[in-house]
Backbone as ProteinMPNN parsed JSONL, in Angstrom:
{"seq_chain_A": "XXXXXXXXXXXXXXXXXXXXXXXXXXXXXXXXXXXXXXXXXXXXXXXXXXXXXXXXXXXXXXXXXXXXXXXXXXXXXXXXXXXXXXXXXXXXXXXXXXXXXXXXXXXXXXXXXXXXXXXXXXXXXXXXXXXXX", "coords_chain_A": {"N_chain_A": [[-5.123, 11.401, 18.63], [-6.694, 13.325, 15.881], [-9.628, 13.634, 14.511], [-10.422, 13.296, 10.972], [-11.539, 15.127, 8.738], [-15.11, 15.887, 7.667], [-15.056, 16.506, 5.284], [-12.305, 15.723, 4.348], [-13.277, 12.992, 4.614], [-15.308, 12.402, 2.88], [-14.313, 12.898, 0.435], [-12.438, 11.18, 0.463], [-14.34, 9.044, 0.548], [-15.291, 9.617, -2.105], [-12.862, 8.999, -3.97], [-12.799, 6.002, -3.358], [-14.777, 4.883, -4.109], [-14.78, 5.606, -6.798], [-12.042, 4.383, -7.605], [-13.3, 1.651, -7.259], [-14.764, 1.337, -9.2], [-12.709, 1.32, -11.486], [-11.61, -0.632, -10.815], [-14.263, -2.231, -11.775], [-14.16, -1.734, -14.025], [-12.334, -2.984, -15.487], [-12.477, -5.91, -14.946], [-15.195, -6.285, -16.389], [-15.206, -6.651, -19.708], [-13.881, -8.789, -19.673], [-16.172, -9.991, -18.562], [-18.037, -9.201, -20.177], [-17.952, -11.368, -21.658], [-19.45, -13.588, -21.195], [-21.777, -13.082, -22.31], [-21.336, -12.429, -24.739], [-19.884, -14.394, -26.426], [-18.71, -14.104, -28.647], [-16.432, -12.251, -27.725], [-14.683, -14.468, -26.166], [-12.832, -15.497, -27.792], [-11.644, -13.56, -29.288], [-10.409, -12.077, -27.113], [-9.31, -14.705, -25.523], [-7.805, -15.866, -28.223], [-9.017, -18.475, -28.58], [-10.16, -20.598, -30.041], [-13.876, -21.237, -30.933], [-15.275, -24.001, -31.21], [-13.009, -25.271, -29.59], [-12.42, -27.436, -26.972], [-11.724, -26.058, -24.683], [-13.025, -23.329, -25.027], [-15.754, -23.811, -23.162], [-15.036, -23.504, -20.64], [-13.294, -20.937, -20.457], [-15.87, -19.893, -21.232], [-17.393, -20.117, -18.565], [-15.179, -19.3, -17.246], [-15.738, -16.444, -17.421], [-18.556, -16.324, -16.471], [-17.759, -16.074, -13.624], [-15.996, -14.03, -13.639], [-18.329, -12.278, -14.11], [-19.353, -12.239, -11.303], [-17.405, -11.142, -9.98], [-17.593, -8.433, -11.204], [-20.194, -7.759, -10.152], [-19.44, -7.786, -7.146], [-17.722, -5.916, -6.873], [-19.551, -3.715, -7.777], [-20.871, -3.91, -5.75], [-19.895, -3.3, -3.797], [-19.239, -0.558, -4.354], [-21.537, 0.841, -3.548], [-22.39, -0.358, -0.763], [-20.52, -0.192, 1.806], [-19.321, -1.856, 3.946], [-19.293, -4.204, 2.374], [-16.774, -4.308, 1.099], [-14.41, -5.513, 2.344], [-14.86, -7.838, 2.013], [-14.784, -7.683, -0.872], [-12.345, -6.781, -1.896], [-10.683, -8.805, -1.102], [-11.869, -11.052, -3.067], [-11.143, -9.614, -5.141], [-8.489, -9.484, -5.43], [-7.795, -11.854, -4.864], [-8.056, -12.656, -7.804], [-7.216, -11.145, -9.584], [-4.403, -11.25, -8.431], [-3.667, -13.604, -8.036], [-4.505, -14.373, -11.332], [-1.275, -13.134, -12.595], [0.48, -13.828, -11.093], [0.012, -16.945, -11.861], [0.308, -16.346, -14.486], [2.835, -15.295, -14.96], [4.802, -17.472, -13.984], [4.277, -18.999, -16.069], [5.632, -18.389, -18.015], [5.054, -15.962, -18.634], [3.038, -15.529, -21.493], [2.701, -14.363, -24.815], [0.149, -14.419, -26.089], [-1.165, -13.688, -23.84], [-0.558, -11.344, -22.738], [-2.159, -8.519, -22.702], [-4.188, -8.864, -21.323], [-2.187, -9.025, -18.611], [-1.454, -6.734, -18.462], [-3.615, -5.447, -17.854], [-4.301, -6.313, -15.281], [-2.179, -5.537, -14.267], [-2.176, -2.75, -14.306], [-4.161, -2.16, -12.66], [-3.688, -2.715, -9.99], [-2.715, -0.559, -8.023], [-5.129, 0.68, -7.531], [-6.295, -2.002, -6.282], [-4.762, -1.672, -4.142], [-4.967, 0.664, -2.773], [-8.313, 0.567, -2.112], [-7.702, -1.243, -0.64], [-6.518, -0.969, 1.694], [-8.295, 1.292, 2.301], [-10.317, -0.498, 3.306], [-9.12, -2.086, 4.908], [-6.986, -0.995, 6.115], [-6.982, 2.031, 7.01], [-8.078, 4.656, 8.835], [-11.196, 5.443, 10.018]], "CA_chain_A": [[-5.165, 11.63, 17.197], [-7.528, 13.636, 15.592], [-10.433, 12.555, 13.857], [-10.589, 13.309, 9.859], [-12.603, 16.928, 8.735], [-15.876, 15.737, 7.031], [-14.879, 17.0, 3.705], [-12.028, 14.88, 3.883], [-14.151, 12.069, 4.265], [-16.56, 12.818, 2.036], [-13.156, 12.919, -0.779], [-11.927, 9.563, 0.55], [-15.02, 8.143, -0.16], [-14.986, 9.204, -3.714], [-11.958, 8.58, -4.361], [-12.837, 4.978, -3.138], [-15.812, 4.506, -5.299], [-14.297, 5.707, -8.279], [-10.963, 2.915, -7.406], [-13.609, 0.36, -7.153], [-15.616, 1.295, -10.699], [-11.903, 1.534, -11.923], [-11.456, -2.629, -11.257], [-15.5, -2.87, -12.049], [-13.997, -1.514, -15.423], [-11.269, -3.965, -15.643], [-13.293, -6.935, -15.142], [-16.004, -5.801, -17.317], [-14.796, -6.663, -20.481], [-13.647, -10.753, -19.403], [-17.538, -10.896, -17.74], [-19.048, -9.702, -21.253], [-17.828, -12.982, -23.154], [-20.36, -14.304, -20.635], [-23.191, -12.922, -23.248], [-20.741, -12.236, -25.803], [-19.048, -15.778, -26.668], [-17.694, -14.108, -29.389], [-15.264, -12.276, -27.195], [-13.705, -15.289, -25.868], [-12.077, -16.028, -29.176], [-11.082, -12.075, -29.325], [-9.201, -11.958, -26.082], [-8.091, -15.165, -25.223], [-7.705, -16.744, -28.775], [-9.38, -19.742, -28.438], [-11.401, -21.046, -31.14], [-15.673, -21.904, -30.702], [-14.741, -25.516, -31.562], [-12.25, -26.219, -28.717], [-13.074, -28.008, -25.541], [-11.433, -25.21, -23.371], [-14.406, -22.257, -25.049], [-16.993, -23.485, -22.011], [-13.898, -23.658, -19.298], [-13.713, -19.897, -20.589], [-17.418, -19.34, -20.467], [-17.077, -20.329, -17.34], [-14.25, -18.31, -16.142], [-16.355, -14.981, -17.282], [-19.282, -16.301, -14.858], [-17.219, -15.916, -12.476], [-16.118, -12.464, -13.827], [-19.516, -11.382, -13.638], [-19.298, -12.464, -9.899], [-16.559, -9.896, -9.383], [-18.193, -7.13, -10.979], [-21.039, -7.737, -9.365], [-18.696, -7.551, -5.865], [-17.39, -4.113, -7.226], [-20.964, -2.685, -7.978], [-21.732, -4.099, -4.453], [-18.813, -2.483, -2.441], [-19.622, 1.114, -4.663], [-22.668, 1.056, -2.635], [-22.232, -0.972, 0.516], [-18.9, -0.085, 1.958], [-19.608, -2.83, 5.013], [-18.731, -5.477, 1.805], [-15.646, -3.851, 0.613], [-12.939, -6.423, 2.904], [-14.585, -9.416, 1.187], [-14.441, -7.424, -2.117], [-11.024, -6.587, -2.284], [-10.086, -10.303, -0.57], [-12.196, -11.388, -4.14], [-10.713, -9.545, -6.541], [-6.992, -9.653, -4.912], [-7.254, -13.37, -5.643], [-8.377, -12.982, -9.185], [-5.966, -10.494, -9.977], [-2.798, -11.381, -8.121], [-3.853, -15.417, -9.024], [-3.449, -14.652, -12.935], [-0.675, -12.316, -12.794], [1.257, -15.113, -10.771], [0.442, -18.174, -13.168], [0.723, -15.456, -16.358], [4.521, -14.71, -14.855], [5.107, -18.782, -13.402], [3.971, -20.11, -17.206], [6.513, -18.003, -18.887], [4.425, -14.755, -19.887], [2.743, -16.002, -22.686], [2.656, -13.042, -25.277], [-1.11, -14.056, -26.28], [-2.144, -13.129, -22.206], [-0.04, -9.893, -22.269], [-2.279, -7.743, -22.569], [-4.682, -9.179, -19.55], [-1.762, -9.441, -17.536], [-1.428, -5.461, -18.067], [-4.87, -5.077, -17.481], [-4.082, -6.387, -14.234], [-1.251, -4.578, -13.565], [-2.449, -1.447, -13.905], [-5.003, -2.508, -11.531], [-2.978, -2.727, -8.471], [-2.651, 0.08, -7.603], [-6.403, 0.505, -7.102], [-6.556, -2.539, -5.866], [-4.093, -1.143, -3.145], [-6.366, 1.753, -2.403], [-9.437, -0.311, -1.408], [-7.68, -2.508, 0.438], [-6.432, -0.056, 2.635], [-9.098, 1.73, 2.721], [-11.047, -1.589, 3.525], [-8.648, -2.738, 6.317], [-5.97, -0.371, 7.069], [-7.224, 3.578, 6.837], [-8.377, 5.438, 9.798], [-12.328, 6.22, 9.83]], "C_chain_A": [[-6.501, 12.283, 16.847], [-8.418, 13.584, 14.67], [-10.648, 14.019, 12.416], [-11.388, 14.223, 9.74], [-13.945, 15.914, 7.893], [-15.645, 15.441, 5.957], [-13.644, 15.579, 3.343], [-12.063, 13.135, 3.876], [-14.756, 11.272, 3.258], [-15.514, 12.835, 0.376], [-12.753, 11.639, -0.485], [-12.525, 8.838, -0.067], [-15.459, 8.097, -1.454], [-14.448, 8.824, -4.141], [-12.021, 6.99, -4.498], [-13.887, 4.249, -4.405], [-15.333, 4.84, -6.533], [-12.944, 4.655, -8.498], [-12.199, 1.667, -8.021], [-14.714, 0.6, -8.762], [-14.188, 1.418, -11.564], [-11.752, -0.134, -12.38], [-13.039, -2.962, -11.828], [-15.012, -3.195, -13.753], [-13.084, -2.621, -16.106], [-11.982, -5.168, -15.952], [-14.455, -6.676, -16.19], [-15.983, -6.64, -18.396], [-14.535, -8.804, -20.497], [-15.413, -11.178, -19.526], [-18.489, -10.709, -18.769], [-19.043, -10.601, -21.556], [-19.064, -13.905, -22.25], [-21.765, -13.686, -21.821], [-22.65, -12.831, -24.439], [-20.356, -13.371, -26.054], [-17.924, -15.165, -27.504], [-16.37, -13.274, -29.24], [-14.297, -13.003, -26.936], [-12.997, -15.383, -27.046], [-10.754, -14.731, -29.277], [-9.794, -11.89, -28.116], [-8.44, -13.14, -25.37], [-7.744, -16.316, -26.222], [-8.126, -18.173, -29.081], [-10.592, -19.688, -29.016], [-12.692, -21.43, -30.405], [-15.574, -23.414, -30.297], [-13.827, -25.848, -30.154], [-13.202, -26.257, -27.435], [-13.052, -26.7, -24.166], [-12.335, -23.614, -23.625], [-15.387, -22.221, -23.56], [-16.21, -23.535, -20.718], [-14.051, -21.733, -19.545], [-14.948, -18.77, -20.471], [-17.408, -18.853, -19.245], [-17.187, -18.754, -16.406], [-14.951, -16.752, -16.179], [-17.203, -14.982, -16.466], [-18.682, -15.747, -13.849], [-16.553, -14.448, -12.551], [-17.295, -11.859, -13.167], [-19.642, -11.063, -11.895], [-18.725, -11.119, -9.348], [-16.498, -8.519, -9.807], [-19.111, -7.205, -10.035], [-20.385, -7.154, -7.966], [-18.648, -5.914, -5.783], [-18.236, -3.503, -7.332], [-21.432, -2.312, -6.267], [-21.114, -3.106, -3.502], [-18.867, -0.947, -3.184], [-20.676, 1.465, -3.539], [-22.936, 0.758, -1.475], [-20.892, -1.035, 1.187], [-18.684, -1.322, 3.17], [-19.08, -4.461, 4.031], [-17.299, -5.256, 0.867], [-14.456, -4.736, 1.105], [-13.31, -7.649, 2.075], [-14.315, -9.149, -0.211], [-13.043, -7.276, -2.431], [-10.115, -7.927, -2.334], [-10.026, -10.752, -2.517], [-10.953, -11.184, -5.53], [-8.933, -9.569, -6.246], [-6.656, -10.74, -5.135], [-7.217, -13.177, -6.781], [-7.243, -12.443, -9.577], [-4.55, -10.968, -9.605], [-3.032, -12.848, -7.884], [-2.839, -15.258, -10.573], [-2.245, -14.096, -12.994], [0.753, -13.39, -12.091], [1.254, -16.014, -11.361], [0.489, -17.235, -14.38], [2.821, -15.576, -16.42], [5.076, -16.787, -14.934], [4.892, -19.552, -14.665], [4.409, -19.354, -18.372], [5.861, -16.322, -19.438], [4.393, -14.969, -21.334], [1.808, -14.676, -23.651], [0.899, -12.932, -25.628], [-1.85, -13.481, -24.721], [-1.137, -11.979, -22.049], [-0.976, -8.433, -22.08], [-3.595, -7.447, -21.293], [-4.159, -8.774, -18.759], [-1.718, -7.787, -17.549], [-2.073, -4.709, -17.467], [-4.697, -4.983, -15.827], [-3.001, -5.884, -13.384], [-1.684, -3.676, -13.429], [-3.79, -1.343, -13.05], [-4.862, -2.579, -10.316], [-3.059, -1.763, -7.956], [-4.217, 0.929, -6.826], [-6.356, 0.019, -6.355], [-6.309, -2.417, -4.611], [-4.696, -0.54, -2.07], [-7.517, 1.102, -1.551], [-8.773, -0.91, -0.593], [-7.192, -1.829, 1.818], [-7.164, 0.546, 3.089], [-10.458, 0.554, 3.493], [-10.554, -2.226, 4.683], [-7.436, -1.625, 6.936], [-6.382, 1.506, 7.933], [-8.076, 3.443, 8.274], [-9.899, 5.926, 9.494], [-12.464, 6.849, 10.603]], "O_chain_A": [[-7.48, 11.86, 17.461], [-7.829, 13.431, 13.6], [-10.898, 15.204, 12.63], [-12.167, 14.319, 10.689], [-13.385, 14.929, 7.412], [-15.891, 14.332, 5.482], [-13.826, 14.705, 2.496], [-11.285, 12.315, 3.387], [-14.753, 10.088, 2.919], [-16.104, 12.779, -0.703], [-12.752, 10.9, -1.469], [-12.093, 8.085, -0.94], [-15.897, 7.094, -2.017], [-14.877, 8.045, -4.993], [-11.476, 6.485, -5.479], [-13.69, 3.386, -5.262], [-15.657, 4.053, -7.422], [-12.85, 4.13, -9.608], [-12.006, 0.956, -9.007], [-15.36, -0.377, -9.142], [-14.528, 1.702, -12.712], [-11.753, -0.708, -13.47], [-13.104, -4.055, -12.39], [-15.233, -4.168, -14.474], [-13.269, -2.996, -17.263], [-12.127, -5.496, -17.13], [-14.116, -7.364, -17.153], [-16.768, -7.577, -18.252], [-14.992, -9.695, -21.214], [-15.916, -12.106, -20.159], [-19.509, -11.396, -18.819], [-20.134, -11.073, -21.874], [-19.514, -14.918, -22.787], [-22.784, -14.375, -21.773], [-23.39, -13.136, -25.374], [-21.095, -13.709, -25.129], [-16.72, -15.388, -27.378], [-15.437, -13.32, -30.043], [-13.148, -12.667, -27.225], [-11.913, -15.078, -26.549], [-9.528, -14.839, -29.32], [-8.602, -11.639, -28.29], [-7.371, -12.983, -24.781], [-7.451, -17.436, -25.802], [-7.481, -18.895, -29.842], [-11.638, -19.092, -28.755], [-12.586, -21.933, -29.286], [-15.791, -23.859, -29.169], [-14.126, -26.937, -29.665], [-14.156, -25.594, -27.029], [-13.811, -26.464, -23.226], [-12.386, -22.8, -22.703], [-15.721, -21.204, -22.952], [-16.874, -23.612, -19.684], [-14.886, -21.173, -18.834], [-15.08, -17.633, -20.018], [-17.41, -17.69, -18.841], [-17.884, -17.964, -15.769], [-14.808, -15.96, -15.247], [-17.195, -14.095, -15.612], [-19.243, -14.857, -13.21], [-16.591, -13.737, -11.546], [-17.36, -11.2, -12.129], [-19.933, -9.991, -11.365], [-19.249, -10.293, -8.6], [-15.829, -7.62, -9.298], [-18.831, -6.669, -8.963], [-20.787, -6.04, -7.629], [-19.189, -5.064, -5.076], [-17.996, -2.348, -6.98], [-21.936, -1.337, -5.711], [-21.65, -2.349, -2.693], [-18.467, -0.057, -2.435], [-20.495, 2.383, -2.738], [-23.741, 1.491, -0.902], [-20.213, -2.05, 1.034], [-17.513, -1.702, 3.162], [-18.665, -5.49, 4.564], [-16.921, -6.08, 0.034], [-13.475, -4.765, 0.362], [-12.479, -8.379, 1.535], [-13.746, -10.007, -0.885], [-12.685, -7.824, -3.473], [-9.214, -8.191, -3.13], [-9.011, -10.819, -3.21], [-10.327, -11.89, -6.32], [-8.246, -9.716, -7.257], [-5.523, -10.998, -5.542], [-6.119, -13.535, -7.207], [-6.287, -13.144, -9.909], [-3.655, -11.047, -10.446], [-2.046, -13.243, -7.261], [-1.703, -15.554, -10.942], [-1.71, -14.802, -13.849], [1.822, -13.562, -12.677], [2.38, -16.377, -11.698], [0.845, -17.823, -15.401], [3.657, -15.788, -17.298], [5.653, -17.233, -15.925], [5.224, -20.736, -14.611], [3.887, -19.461, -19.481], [6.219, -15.721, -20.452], [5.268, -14.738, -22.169], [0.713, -14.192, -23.368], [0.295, -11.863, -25.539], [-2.954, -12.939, -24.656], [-0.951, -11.728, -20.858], [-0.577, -7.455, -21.447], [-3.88, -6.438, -20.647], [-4.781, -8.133, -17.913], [-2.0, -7.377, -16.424], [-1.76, -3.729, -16.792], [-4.876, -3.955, -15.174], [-2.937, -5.828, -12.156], [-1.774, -3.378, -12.238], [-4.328, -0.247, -12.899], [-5.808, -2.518, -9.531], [-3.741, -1.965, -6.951], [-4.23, 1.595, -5.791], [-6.328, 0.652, -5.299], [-7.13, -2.81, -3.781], [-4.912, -0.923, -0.92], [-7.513, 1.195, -0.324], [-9.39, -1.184, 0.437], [-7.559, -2.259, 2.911], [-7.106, 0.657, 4.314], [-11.4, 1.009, 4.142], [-11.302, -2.85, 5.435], [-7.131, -1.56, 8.127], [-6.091, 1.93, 9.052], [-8.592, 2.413, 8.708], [-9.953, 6.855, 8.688], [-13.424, 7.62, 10.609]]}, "name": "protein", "num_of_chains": 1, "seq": "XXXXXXXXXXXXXXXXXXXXXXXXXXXXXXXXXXXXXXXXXXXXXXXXXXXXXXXXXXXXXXXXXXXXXXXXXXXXXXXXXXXXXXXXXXXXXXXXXXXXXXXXXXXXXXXXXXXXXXXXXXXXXXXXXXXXX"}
């Protein structure tokens, strides 16, 4: 088999980095309410006042986590299998209890988020474990 021209290399690996600032973009937005609070309310309804606000906090920490991952694997392609592992849970986690707890119309437009994320997510992961260097 013959080994890959430079160039299209050198296009893979954009293509790759621009996939993985595609999910940075995705997550983004969850991992502000980590400075924002007053997102949480905005996207997943849930009043200041209730108990489940710092469970939410939370869960954007842990956003931040998985941009962070995605910033990491733009630049370090050597952490790209644990990045994709990462965000392959997060994503195809909610998208399984969103579907398994009835698709609940206030998380529809997450769960889209995360749909149209797959296909990215795809990308990297192939390119992270299956593709030919």
């Amino acid at each position: 088999m013959s080994k890959p021209r430079p160039s299209l290399l050198r296009e893979r690996s954009m293509i790759t980095k621009i996939c993985w600032g595609i999910l940075l973009a995705i997550h983004s937005i969850p991992a502000l309410a980590l400075f924002r609070p007053v997102l949480i309310s905005k996207i997943y309804h849930v009043d200041a006042a209730s108990p489940l606000f710092l469970l939410l906090q939370h869960r954007a920490a842990l956003f931040l986590v998985i941009c962070v991952m995605c910033v990491w694997s733009i630049v370090r392609p050597e952490t790209r299998p644990l990045a994709t592992v990462a965000v392959g849970v997060s994503m195809l986690s909610f998208l399984w209890l969103y579907w398994a707890s009835g698709s609940p119309p206030a998380l529809r437009s997450i769960a889209l988020a995360d749909l149209a994320g797959l296909p990215f997510l795809a990308f990297v992961g192939w390119q992270a474990f299956g593709a030919t260097r």
